[in-house]
C-alpha positions in Angstrom: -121.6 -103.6 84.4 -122.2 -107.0 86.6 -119.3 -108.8 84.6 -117.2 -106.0 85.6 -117.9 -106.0 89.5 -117.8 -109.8 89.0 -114.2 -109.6 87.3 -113.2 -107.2 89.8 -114.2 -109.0 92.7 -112.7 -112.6 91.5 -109.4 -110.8 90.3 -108.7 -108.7 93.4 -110.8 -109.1 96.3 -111.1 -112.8 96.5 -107.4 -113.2 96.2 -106.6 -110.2 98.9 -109.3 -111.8 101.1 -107.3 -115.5 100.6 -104.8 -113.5 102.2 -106.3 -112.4 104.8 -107.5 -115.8 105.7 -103.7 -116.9 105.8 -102.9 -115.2 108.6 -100.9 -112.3 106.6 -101.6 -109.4 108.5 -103.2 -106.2 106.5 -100.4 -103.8 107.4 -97.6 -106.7 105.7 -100.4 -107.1 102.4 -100.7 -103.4 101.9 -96.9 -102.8 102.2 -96.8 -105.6 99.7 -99.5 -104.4 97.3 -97.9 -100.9 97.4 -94.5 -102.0 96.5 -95.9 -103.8 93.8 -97.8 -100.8 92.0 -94.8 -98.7 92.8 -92.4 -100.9 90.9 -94.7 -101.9 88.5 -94.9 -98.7 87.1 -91.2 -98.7 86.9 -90.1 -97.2 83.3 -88.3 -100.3 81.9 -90.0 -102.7 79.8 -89.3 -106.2 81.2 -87.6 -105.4 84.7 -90.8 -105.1 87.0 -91.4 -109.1 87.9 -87.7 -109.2 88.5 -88.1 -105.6 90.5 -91.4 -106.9 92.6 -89.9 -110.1 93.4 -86.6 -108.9 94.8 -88.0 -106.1 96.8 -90.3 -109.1 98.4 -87.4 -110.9 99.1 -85.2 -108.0 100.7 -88.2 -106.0 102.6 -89.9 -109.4 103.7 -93.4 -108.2 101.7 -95.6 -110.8 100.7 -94.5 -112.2 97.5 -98.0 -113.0 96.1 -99.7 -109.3 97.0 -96.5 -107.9 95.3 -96.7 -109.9 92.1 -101.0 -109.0 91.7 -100.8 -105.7 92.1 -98.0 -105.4 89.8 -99.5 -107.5 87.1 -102.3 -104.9 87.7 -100.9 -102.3 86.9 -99.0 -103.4 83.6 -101.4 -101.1 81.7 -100.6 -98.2 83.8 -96.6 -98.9 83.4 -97.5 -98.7 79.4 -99.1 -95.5 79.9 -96.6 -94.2 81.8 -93.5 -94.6 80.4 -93.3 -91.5 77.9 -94.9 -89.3 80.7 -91.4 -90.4 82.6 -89.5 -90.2 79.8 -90.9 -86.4 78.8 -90.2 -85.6 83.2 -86.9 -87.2 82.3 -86.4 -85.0 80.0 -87.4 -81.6 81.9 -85.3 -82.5 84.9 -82.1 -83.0 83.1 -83.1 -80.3 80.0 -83.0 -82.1 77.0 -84.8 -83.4 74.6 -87.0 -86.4 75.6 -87.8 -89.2 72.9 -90.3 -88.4 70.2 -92.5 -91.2 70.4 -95.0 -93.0 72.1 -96.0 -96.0 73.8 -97.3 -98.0 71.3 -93.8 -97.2 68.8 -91.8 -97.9 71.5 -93.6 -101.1 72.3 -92.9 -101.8 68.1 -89.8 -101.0 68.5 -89.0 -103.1 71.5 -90.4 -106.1 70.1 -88.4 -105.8 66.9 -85.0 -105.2 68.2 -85.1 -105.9 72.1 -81.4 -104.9 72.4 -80.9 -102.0 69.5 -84.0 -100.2 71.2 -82.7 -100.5 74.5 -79.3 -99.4 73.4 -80.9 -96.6 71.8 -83.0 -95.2 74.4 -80.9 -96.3 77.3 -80.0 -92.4 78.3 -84.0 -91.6 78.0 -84.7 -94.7 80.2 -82.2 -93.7 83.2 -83.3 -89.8 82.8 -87.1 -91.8 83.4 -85.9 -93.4 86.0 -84.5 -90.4 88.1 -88.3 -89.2 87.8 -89.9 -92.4 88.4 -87.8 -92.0 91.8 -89.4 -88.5 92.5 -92.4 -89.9 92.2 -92.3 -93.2 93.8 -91.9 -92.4 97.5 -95.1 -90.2 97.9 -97.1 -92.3 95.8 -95.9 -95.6 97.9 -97.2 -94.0 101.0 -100.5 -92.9 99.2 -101.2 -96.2 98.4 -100.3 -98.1 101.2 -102.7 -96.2 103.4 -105.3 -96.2 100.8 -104.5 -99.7 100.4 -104.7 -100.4 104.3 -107.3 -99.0 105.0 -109.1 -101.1 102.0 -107.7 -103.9 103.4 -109.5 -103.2 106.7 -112.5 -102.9 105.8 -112.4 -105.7 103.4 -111.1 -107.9 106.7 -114.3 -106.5 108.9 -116.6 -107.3 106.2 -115.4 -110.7 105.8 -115.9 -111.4 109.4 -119.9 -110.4 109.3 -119.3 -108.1 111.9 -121.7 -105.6 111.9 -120.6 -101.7 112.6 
């Protein structure tokens, strides 16, 4: 349990702290963090680096917060993807894929192109749902996130409540 509170703190607090210190205010890390989970989750293989570091770019979020928390949440995006691709499916009423994660993953790593070809209707059907479900779940986090971030800033300062 103590390796796992010491992972934790060197993976994620130290480097949110850092950021802190930089002057990057906690509204502009959150925004950035939130945006990062959100698109990280994104139902395409391969797309969410490319994703986080554009919507950094265009929305002025801070690069680095976007890039952690997406790279945190790669496990999540794995886990994800059929739930998307099965909401996919209800939303537009068909069929949705029967597979899973880890045959997709097999089947991604054995024929990049031919898989995507091949599921390329699933994936955009995923994607309308990922949609549905990005905007409240961006706002859930960011204010989670924030208010995180906060107190993470207050206890850094030794300021006593």
């Amino acid at each position: 349990m103590e390796n796992d509170h010491r992972f934790f703190y060197r993976k994620i607090v130290e480097p949110v702290v850092a950021l802190i210190k930089q002057g990057i205010s906690p509204e502009r890390i959150s925004l950035g963090m939130a945006g990062g989970i959100i698109l990280g989750v994104f139902p395409a293989l391969g797309a969410t680096t490319i994703l986080c570091g554009l919507a950094a770019i265009i929305f002025r979020l801070n690069l680095p917060a976007t890039q952690l928390a997406n790279y945190l949440v790669y496990p999540l995006q794995i886990m994800l993807i059929i739930p998307f691709f099965h909401l996919g499916g209800l939303l537009f009423q068909v069929e949705p894929p029967p597979l899973s994660a880890q045959e997709l993953i097999t089947l991604l790593r054995s024929d990049l192109l031919g898989t995507i070809s091949s599921y390329w209707s699933a994936t955009l059907r995923a994607i309308v749902a990922w949609l549905l479900f990005g905007l409240p779940t961006f706002l859930i986090s960011h204010f989670s996130l924030l208010r995180l971030i906060k107190t993470l800033e207050f206890a850094g300062t030794g300021a006593k409540r």
